[in-house]
N, C-alpha and C positions, 0 to 999 in steps of 0.2 A: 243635484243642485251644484252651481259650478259650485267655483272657491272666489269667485268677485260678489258673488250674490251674499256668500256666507262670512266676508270679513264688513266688520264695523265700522262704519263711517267716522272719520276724525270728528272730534267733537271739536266742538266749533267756540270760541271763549271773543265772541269780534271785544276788539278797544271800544266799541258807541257804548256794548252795555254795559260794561265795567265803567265809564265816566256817567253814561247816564244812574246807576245805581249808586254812586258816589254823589252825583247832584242828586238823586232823591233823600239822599240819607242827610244832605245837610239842610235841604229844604226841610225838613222830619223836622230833622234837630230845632230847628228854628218855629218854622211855621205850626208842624204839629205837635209839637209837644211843650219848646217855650210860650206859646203866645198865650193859646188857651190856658197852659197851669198861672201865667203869672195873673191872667185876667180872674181866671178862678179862686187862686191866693188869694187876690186883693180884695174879690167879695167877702171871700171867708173871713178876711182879718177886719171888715169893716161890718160884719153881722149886724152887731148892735145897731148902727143907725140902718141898715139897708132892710130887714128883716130876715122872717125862716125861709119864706120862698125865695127869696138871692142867694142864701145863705148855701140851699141847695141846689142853684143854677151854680155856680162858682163849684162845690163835689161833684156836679156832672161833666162841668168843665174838664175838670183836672181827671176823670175818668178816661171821659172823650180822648182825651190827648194821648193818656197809658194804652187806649186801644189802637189810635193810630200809628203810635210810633212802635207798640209790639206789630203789629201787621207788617209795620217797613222792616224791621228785624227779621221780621221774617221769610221776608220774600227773598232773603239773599242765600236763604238753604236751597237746594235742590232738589227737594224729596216733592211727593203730588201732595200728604198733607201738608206740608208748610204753605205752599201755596196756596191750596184753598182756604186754608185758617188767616193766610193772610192778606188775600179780599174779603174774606168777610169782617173780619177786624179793623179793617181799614175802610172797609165803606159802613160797617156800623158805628165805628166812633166818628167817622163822617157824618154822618147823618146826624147820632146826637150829640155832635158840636152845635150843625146848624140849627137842631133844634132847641138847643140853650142859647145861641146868639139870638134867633128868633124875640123867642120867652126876653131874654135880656135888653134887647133893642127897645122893644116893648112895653117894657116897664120904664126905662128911662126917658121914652118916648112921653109918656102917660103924666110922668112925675116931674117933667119939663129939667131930666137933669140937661147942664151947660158946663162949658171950659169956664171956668169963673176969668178968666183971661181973653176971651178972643169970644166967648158966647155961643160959642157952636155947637150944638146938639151931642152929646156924648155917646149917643148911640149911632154916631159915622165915625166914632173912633174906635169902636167896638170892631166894628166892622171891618174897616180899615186891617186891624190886628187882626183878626180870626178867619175871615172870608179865604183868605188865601191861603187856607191847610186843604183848600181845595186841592192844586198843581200837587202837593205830595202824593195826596193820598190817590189820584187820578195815576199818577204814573206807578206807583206800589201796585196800583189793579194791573194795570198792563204787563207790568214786571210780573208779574204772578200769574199772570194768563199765558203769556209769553212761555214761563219755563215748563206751564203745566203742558201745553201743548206742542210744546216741541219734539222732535225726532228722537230724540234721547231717551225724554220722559217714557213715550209713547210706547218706545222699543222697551225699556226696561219695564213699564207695565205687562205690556202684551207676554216678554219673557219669564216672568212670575206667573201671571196666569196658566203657562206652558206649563211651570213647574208644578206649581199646585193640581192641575189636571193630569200630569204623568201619576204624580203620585196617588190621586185617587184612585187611578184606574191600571195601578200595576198590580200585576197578576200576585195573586196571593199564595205563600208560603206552601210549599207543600205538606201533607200530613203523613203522608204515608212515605216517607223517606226515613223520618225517625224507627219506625218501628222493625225489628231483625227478623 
């Protein structure tokens, strides 16, 4: 094999991902993790009049949020599990965001809540707030897909594998060396 074939390609660090993963992390900060806990807070701290089922849309909330924003933490490791832990983390507290904004929408929808100021449906300001931990969690997938499949990953997978397979399949100790 020559010696072009057998040296390492520079690893590659471009400027886009290092801004782009810097704007996901404050989109996170923001969208995934502020919106939903304060919306979640504010149920929980209003239980009493809202009842038990708000009481635990507001704890799935603020769940939702801990999962999305560990997924964005995560995606900035470089290893294959960080990655996949953190699409999955990221698109499951995705999901049960939307599916507490849903439930939540829904009940205010039901209960005719309003801005007691301006009269508009409280469940477009739900919305408004939470909808948009979409863009995070959307590009934490990508970022995560991104570094599972890249040249790096792939090589250092495949070179473990090498490893683990020389080692199974080296030749075993002699026995009859020890004996005089």
């Amino acid at each position: 094999m020559s010696r072009k074939n057998q040296e390492k390609p520079p690893r590659r660090n471009s400027a886009f991902w290092a801004v782009l993963k810097i704007i996901t992390l404050l989109l996170c900060l923001w969208y995934s993790c502020a919106m939903p806990v304060l919306s979640g807070a504010g149920l929980i701290r209003n239980r009493l009049s809202y009842g038990e089922e708000i009481t635990k849309t507001g704890i799935f909330l603020i769940a939702a949020a801990a999962m999305m924003t560990a997924g964005t933490i995560l995606c900035f490791f470089r290893r294959s599990l960080c990655d996949i832990l953190s699409a999955v983390f990221s698109g499951t507290g995705f999901i049960l965001c939307m599916t507490m904004l849903k439930k939540l929408t829904d009940h205010a929808d039901s209960f005719g809540w309003t801005d007691k100021y301006t009269l508009h449906p409280i469940s477009g300001m739900y919305t408004g707030r939470i909808l948009p931990c979409a863009l995070p969690a959307v590009l934490t997938v990508i970022i995560a897909a991104v570094h599972f499949m890249s040249y790096e990953a792939m090589e250092q997978r495949r070179l473990k594998k090498a490893a683990a397979e020389a080692e199974k399949n080296a030749p075993a100790p002699s026995v009859t060396d020890d004996v005089p």
